[in-house]
C-alpha positions in Angstrom: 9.9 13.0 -9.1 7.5 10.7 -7.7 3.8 12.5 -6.9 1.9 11.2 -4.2 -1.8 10.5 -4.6 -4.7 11.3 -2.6 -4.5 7.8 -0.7 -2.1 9.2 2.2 1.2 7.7 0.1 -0.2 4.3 0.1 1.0 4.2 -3.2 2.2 6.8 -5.7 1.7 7.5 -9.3 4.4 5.8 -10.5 3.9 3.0 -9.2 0.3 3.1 -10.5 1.9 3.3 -13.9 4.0 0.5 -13.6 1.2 -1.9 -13.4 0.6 -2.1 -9.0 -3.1 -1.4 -8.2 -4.1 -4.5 -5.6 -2.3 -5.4 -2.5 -1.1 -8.4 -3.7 0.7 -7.2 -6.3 3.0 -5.1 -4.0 3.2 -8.0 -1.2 4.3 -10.5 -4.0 7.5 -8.1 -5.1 8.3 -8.1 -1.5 8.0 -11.7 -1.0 10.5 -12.5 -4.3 12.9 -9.5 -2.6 12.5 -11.3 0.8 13.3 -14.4 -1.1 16.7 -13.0 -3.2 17.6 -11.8 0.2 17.3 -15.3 2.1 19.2 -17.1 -0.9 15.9 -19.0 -2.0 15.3 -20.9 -4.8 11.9 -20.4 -6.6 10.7 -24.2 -5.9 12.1 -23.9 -2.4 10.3 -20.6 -1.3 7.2 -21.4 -2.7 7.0 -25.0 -1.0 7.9 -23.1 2.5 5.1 -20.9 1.9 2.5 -23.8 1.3 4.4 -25.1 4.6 3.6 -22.2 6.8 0.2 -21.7 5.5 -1.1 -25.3 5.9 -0.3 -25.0 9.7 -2.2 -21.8 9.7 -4.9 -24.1 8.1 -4.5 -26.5 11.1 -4.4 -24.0 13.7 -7.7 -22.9 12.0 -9.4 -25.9 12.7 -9.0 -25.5 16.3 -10.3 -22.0 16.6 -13.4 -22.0 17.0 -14.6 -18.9 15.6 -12.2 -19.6 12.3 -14.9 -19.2 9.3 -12.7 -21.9 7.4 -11.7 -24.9 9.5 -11.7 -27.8 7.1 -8.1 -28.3 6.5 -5.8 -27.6 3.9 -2.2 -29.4 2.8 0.4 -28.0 1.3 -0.3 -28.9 -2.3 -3.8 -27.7 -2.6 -2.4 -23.8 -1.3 0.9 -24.3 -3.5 -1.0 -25.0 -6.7 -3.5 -23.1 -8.6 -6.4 -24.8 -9.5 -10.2 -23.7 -10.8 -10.7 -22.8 -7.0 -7.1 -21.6 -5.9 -6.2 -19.1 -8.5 -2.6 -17.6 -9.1 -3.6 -13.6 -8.0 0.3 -12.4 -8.1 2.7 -15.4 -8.3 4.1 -16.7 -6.1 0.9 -15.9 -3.9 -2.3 -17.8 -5.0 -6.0 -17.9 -3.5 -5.1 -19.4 -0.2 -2.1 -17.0 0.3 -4.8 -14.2 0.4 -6.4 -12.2 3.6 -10.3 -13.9 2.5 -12.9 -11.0 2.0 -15.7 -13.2 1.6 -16.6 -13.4 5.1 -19.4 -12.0 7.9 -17.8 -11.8 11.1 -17.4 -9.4 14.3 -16.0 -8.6 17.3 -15.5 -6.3 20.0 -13.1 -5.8 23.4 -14.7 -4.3 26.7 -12.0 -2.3 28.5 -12.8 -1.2 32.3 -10.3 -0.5 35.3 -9.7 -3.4 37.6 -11.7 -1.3 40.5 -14.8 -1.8 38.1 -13.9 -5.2 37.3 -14.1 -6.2 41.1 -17.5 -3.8 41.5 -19.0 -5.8 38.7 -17.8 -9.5 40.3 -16.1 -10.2 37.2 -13.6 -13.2 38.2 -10.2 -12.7 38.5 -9.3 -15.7 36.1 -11.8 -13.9 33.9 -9.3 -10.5 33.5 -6.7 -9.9 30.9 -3.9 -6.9 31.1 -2.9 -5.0 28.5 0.6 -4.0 29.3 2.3 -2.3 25.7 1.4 -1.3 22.4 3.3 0.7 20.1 2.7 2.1 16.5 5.0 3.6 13.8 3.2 6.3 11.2 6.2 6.8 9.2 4.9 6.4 5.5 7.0 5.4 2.9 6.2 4.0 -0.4 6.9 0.8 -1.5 9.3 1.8 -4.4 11.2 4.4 -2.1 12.2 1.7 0.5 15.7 1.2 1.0 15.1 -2.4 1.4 11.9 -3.9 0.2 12.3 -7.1 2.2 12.5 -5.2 5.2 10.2 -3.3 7.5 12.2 -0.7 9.8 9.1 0.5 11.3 8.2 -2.8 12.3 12.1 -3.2 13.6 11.6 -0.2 15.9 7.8 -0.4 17.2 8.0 -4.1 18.0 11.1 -4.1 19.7 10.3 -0.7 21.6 6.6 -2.4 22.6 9.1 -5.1 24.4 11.1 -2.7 26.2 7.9 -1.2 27.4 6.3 -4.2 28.5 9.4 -5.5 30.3 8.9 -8.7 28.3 11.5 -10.7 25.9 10.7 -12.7 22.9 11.1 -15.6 24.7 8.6 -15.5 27.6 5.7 -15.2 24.8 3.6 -18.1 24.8 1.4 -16.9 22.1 2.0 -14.6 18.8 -0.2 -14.0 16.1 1.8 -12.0 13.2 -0.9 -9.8 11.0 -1.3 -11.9 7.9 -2.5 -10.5 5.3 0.3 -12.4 3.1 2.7 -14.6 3.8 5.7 -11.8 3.5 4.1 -10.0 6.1 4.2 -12.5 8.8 7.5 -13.6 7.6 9.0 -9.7 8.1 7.5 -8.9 11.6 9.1 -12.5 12.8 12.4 -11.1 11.5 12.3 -8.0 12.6 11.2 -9.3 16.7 14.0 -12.1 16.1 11.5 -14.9 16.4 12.0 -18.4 15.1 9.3 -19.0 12.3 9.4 -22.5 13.4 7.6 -21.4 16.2 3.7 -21.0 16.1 2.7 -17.4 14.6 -1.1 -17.7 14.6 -3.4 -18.0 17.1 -6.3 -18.0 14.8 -5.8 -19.4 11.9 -4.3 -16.0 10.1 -6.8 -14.2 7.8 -6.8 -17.1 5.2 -8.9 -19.8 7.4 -9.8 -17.4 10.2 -10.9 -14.5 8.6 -9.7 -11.0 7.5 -10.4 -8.3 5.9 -8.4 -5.3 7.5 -9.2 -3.9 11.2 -11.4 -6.2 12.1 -9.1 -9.1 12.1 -7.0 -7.7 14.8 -10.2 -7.4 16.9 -10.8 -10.8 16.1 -7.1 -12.2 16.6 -7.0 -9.8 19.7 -10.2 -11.6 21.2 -9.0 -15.0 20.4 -5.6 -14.2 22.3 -7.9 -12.9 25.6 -9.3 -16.4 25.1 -6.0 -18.3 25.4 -4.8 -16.2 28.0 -7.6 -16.8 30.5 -7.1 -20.3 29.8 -3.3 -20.0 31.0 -2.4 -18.1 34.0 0.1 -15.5 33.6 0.6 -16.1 29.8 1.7 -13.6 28.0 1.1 -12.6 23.9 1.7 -10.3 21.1 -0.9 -9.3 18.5 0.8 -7.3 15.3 -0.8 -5.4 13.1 0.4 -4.0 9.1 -1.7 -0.7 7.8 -1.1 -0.3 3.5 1.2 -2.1 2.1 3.8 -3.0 4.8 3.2 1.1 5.4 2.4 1.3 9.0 3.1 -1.1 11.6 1.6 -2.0 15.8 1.9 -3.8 18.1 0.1 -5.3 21.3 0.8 -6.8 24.2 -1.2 -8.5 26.6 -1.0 -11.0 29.8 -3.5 -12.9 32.2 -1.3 -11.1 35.2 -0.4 -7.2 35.6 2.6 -6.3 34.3 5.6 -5.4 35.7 4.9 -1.4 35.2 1.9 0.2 34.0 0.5 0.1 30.4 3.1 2.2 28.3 1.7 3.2 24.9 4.1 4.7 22.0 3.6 6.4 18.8 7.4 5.6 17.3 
């Protein structure tokens, strides 16, 4: 029998005993399962991880309100080094949501009958038009598939139906990264190409994390980009735990086709 602790089945004791304790630990057995699961060598999966993350680093640069936008190639994230340790192999320093950071950020919601009251512009308004969570908690050690995220599956796919939007007319994602595995699940389980860009930020490596208040922060960044493109549309995700809870957001620069449609799957 497995006895759940306090933390709301975050984790439970026997996977305490075992050795788990930081995130990273658990996100790294997913990635190496992801990995088996894909047919991946070692060598191969790690140099595709050092390949997603330094055009996060890049896409950092750009962002403006990234707290790291210097750059970063592929063998610098790979590799450990004195200031890049290995914290659960294969993920090193730079594979890791960054705590060491002091930023903010908030959203201002009002109807569009306010909006015209106050004189904000028109090219100035952004729509939300879905968002979807799943509270379904499993443990990590109870999951049928550890490379997998059902929950993920099921609210990001209902938050399209919703929205009345495909994959396809996104112009902009940004996939919660906390670790790489993470991004890498909620493209798979949405069906989009991880050639495509999957960041809008920088991901919480270069652009800044920890927790809530990245999605704030990704969520502001895609307003941004939306203003600056009439009738774009995007999708903020978001990961509670360890992989444990999963959401969803979409927004637009136009109305949608129906009215905001929230979910609880």
């Amino acid at each position: 029998d497995i006895t759940l602790t306090p933390e709301a089945e975050l984790w439970s004791e026997i996977e305490a005993r075992a050795g788990l304790a930081m995130p990273v630990g658990y996100y790294a057995i997913m990635e190496s399962a992801l990995r088996h699961a894909r047919g991946e060598s070692v060598a191969i999966n790690r140099d595709r991880l050092a390949a997603l993350y330094t055009q996060f680093s890049q896409v950092a640069m750009d962002n403006p309100h990234a707290w790291n936008r210097l750059g970063m190639d592929a063998d610098s994230i790979r590799n450990p080094s004195s200031s890049n340790k290995m914290l659960a192999f294969p993920y090193t320093k730079y594979h890791n949501s960054q705590w060491n950071v002091d930023q903010a950020a908030s959203l201002i919601f009002c109807s569009a009958g306010k909006a015209e009251a106050l004189g904000i512009p028109r090219s100035q308004w952004v729509f939300p038009l879905a968002s979807t969570e799943s509270n379904h908690m499993v443990n990590t050690s109870q999951r049928a598939h550890l490379h997998r995220s059902t929950g993920a599956e099921i609210a990001g796919q209902r938050a399209l139906h919703l929205a009345g939007v495909s994959v396809e007319e996104l112009q902009y994602l940004d996939l919660y990264s906390c670790f790489p595995v993470a991004v890498k699940i909620v493209a798979e389980a949405l069906g989009i190409d991880e050639q495509r860009p999957l960041t809008i930020t920088g991901g919480m490596t270069f652009a800044g994390g920890p927790l809530n208040n990245y999605v704030l922060q990704a969520t502001c960044r895609m307003a941004e980009l939306l203003r600056a493109d009439l009738g774009s549309k995007g999708l903020v995700s978001s990961v509670s735990g360890m992989m444990t809870k999963q959401g969803f957001g979409l927004w637009s620069s136009k109305p949608g086709v129906r009215d905001f449609q929230f979910a609880d799957v």
